[in-house]
C-alpha positions in Angstrom: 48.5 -77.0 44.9 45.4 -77.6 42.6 45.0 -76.5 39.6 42.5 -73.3 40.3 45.0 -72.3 43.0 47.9 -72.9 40.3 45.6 -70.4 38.2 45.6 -67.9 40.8 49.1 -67.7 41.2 49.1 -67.5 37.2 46.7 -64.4 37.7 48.7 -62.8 40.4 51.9 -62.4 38.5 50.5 -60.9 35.6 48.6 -58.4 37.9 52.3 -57.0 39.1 52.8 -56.9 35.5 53.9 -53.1 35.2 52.5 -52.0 32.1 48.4 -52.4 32.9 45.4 -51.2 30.9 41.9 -51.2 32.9 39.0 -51.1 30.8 35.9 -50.6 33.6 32.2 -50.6 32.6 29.3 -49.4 34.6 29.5 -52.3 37.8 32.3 -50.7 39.1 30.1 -47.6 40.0 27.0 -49.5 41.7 28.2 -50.1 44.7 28.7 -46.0 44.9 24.9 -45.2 44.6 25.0 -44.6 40.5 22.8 -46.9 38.9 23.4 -49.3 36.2 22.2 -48.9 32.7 18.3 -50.6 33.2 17.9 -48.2 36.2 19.4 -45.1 34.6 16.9 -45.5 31.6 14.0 -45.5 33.7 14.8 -43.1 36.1 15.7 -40.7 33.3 11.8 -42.0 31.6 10.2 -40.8 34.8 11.8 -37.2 34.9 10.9 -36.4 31.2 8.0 -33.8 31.7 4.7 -35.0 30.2 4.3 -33.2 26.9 5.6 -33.1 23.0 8.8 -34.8 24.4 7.5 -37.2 26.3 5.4 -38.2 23.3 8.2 -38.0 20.9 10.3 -40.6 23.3 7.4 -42.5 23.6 7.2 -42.7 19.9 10.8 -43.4 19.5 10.8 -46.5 22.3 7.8 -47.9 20.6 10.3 -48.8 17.5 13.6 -50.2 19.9 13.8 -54.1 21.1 12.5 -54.6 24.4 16.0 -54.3 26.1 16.7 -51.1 24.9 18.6 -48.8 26.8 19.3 -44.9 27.1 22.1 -45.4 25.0 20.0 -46.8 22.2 17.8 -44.6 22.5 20.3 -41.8 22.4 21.6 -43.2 19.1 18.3 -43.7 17.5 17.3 -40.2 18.3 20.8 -39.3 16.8 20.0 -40.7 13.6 16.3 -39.2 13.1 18.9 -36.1 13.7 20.8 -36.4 10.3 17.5 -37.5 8.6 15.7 -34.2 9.6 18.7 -32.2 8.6 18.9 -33.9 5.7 15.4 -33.7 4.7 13.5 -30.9 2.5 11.2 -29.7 5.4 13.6 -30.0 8.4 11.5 -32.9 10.1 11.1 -36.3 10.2 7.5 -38.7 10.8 7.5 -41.0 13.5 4.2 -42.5 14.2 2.1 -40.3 11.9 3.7 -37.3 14.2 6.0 -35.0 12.6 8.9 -33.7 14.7 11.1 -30.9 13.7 14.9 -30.7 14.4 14.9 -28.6 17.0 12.2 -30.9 19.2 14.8 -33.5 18.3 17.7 -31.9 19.7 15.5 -30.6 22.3 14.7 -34.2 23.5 18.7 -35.0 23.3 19.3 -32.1 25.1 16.8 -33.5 27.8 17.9 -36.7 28.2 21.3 -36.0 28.6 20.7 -33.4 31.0 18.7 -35.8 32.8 21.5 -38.0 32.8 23.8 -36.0 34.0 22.0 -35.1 37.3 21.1 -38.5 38.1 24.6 -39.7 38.0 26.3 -36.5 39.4 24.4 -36.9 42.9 23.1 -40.6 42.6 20.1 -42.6 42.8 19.2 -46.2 44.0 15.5 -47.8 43.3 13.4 -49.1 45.6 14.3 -52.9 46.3 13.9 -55.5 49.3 11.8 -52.9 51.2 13.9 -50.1 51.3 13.0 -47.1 49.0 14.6 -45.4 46.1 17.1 -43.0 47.3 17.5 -39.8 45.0 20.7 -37.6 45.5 20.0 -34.3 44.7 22.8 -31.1 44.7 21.9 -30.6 48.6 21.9 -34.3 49.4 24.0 -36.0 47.5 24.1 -39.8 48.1 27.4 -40.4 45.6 30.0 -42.6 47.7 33.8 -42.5 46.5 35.3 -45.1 49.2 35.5 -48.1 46.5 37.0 -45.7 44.1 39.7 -44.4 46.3 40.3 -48.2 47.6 41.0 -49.2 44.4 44.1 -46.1 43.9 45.0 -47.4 47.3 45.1 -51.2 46.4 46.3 -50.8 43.0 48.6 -47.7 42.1 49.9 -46.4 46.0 51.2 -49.8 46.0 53.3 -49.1 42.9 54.4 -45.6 43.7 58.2 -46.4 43.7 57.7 -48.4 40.5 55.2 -45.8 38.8 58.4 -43.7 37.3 59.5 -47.3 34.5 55.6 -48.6 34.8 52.4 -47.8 32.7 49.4 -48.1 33.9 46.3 -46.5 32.1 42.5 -46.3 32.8 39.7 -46.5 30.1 36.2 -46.6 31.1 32.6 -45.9 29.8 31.3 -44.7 32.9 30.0 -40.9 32.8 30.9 -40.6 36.5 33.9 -38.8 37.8 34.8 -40.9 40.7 37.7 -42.6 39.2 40.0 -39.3 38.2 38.5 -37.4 41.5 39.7 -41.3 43.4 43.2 -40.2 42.1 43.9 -36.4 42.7 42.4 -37.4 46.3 44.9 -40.0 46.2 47.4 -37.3 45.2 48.2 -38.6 41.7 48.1 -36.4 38.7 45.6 -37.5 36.3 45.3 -36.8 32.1 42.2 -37.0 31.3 42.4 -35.0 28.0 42.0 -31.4 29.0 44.7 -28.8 30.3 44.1 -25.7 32.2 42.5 -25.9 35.7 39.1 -26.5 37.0 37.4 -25.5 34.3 39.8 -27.0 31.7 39.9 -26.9 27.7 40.5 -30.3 25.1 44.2 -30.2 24.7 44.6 -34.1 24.6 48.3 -34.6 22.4 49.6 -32.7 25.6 47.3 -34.1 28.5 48.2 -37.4 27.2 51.3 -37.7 25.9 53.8 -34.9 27.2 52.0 -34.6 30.9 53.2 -37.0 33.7 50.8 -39.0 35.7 48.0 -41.5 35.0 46.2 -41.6 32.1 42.1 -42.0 32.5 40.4 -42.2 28.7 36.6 -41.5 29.2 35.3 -43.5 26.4 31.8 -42.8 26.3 32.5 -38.8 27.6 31.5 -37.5 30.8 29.0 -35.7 33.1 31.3 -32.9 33.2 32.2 -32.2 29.4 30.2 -30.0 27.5 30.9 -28.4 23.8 30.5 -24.3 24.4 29.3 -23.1 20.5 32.1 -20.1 21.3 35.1 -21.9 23.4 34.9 -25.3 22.7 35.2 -28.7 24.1 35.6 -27.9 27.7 35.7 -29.6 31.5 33.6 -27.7 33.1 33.1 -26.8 37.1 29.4 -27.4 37.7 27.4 -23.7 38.8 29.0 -21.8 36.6 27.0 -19.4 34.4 29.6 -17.8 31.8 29.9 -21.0 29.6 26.9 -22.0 26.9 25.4 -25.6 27.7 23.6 -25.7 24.0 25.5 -29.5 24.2 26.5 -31.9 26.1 29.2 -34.5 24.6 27.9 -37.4 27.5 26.7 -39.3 23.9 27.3 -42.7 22.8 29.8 -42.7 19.5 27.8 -43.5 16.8 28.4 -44.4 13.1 26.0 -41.6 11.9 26.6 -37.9 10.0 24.9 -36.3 13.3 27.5 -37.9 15.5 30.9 -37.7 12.6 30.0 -34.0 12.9 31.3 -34.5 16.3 34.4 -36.8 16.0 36.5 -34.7 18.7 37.0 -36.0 21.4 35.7 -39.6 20.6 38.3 -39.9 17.7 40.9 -38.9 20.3 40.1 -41.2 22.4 39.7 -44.3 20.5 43.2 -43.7 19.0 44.5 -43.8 22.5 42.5 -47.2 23.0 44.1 -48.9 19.8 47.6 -47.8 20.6 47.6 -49.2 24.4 46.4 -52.3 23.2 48.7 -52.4 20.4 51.1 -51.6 22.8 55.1 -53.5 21.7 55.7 -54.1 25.5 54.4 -57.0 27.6 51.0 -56.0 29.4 47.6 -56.6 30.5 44.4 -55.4 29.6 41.9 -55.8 32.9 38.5 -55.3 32.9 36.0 -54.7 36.1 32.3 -53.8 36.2 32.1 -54.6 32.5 29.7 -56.6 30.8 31.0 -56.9 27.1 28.0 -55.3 25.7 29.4 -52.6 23.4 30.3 -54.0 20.2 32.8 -51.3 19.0 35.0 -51.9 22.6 34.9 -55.4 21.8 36.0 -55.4 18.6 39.0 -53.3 19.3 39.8 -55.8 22.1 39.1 -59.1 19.4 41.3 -57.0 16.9 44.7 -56.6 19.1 43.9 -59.8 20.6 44.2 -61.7 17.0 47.1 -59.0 15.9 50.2 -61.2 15.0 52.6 -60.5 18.1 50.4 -58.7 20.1 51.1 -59.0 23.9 48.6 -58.4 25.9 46.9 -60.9 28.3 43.6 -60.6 29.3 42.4 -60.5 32.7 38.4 -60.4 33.2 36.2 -60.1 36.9 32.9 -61.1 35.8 29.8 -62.7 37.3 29.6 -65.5 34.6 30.9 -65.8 31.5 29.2 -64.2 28.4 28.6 -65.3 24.5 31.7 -63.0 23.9 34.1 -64.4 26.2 33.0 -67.9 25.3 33.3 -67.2 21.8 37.0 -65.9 22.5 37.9 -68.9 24.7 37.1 -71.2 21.5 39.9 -69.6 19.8 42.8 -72.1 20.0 45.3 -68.6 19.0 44.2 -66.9 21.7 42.6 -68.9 24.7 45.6 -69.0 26.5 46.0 -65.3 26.5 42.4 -64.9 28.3 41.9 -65.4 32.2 38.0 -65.1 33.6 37.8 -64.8 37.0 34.2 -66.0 37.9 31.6 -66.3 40.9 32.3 -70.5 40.7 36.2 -70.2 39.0 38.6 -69.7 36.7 38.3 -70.1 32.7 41.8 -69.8 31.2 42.7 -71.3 27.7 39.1 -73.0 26.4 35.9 -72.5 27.7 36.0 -75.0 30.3 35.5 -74.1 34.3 37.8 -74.6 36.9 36.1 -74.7 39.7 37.3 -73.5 43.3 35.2 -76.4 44.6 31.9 -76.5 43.1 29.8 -75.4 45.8 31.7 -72.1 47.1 30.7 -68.6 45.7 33.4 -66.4 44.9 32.9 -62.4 45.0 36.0 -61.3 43.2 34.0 -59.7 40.6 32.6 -57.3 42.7 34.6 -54.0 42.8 35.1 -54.0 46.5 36.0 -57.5 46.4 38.4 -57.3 43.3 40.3 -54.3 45.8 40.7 -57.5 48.8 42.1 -59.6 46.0 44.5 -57.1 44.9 45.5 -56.4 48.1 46.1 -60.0 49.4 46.1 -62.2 46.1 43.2 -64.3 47.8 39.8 -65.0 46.0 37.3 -64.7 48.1 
């Protein structure tokens, strides 16, 4: 046995560890027809209607890096939010343009609306001469067979142990294909909310009293939306007796605008700290994510670096990133990292172990990453 095949076997037996945290990001959805961050941001760009809020966008792009990102933009628009609020006529200047409030939450509003459809039924852009495909409520191109792989591969396989074992799902995916993946699969899922379709914020219950798998939304959800009268509340899409004045699909953000709003986010990130903080021997798995939000990063760094802590970290990644690398430098905590790559393993500096160097490994992918988990081979 080599030593990458030694790591594999290494990476196998903590993946029957029973208690198991996965943290998924935005790859895991792709292959389902939901694009990725770049494609979302200018898909949602190209359905703004021409007019004051496609100016005002315009205007608010104009002062973001180059790589920004709906989420930035989101956040930016959030603070101009508290400033206008804040403010002695209610506005704020951008570009020798004054905007009121309202347009600003008007252009929130938008966006996340925008948002929302695109994901709900799916889109896909044009690429290697085949054109964009654009779900829409009659046609939508939104495919759950990864998803419900994944249940298959990872918790059906652990129904007789599920009664002792913990196994939790956090992800910042807007989508609802992971918790719809596990009622399909027949599993009961607390996602925060009680009641039935249409279900209301009741997360010390969902979470904590309610059997089945917990799935913690990070970043909120296509199908969450604050009513000004009932509340924070799941809602069944059609329906006309609930008031959409917001949606809570937002990035968390540091600001008044967004502290105004703490529930569920402040929920939800306690949940985060206390599985990774967890007394009990687990893992904390990530899939489809690319390390790029600082505040789920420096939760992870925190509990990592916590005296006793023990969790071991498990990663399916294209290529290793500053953050991981940085992490891997860290004598204290290398050896609790594994990175499963497209050309090997890094586990305990940042040093590759290759498979051999000139095979290509797909494990990273989320169909893939199901194969591995059913077989333990990387492929």
């Amino acid at each position: 046995m080599d030593l990458f095949e030694e790591k594999v076997e290494e990476l196998n037996k903590h993946l029957a560890c029973e208690n198991q945290n996965w943290i998924f990001g935005a790859g895991i959805s792709y292959e389902a027809n939901i694009p990725l961050m770049k494609t979302l941001t200018k898909r949602v760009e190209n359905l703004l209607p021409e007019g004051v809020l496609k100016e005002m966008y315009n205007n608010i792009t104009d002062d973001l890096p180059d790589d920004y990102h709906i989420e930035h933009v989101l956040s930016h628009i959030g603070d101009f939010i508290t400033l206008s609020e804040r403010s002695k006529h209610s506005s704020v200047e951008l570009k020798n343009k004054t905007y009121s409030t309202e347009e600003l939450v008007s252009l929130h509003f938008e966006l996340v609306s925008q948002i929302g459809i695109t994901i709900r039924y799916g889109y896909t852009e044009a690429a290697n001469g085949i054109p964009e495909r654009i779900g829409s409520i009659e046609n939508p191109i939104v495919d759950i067979k990864n998803h419900r792989n994944f249940v298959k591969a990872l918790v059906s396989s652990k129904a007789n142990l599920l009664p002792r074992s913990s196994i939790s799902f956090f992800t910042t995916n807007y989508d609802t294909l992971m918790e719809d993946a596990l009622a399909l699969e027949k599993f009961n899922v607390n996602d925060g909310f009680n009641g039935a379709a249409i279900g209301f914020w009741d997360p010390e219950v969902s979470f904590n009293t309610s059997p089945g798998i917990n799935i913690i939304k990070l970043h909120g959800s296509v199908d969450w939306i604050k009513d000004t009268k009932d509340g924070m509340i799941r809602n069944r899409y059609g329906v006309n007796y609930l008031d959409h004045s917001s949606c809570v699909i937002i990035y968390p953000q540091a600001t008044k605008y967004i502290e105004t709003q703490k529930d569920p986010f402040a929920a939800l990130f306690t949940k985060f700290r206390e599985q990774l903080h967890s007394p009990l021997e687990h893992v904390t798995i990530f899939a489809g994510y690319s390390f790029g939000d600082y505040h789920i990063n420096s939760e992870i760094e925190i509990a990592l670096k916590s005296i006793g802590n023990k969790t071991t970290l498990i990663v399916f990644i294209d290529d290793i990133n500053e953050v991981l690398s940085t992490w891997l430098k860290e004598q204290t905590i290398a050896n609790k990292i594994f990175i499963a790559t497209k050309k090997g393993i890094y586990h305990g500096s940042d040093t590759l172990i290759y498979k051999r160097e000139e095979d290509t490994l797909n494990w990273w992918k989320f169909s893939e990453l199901i194969n591995f988990l059913k077989d333990g081979e990387p492929l």
